[in-house]
C-alpha positions in Angstrom: -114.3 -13.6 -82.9 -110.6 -12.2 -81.9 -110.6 -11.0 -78.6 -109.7 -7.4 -78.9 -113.1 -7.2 -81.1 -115.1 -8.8 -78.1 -113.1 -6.1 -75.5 -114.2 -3.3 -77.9 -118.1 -4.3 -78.2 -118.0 -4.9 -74.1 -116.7 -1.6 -73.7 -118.8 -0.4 -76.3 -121.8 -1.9 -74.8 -121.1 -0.7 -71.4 -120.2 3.1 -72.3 -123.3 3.4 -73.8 -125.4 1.8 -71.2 -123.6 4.6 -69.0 -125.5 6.9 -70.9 -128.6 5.6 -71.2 -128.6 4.5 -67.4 -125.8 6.7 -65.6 -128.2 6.1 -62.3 -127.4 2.4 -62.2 -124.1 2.1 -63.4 -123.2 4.5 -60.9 -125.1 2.2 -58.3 -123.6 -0.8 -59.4 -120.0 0.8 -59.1 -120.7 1.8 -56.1 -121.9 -1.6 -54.7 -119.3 -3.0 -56.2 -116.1 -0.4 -54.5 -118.5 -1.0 -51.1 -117.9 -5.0 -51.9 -114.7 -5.1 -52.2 -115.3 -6.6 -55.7 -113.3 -3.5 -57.2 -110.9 -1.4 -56.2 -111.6 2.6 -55.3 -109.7 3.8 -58.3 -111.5 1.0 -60.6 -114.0 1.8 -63.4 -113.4 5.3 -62.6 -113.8 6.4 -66.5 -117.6 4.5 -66.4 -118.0 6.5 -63.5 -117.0 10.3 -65.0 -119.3 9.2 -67.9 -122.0 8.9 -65.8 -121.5 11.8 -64.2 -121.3 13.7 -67.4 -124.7 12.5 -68.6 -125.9 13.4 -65.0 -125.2 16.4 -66.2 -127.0 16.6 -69.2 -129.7 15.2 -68.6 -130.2 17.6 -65.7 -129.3 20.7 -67.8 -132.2 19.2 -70.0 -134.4 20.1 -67.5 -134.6 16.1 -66.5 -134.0 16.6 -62.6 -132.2 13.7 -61.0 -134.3 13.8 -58.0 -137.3 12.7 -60.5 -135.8 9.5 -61.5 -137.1 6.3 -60.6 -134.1 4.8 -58.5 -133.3 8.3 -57.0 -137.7 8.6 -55.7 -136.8 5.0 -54.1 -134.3 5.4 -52.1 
């Protein structure tokens, strides 16, 4: 498989687990930036689609406070 296939599905994969899960992308970012692993201004396009389906999801009448990770801690 060329490489600039195996970049697209990676990115591809990881957009659309940003979506399904913007909770723990945006806790793994954030563990990650707090590591020093990345830097601040890193994965900050994962991060904005996160946020957006944050969004939704909450204008859907899904309120983040009711999600499993957010009830935890």
């Amino acid at each position: 498989m060329p490489i600039n296939l195996y970049r697209r599905r990676i990115a591809a994969t990881v957009i659309q687990l940003a979506k399904d899960d913007p909770y723990l992308v945006k806790e793994v970012i954030a563990r990650l930036r707090e590591s020093g692993e990345i830097a601040v201004d890193d994965l900050v396009y994962l991060d904005r689609i996160a946020d957006r389906w944050i969004r939704i999801a909450e204008d859907n009448g899904k309120a983040a406070s009711a999600h499993p990770r957010q009830a935890c801690g």
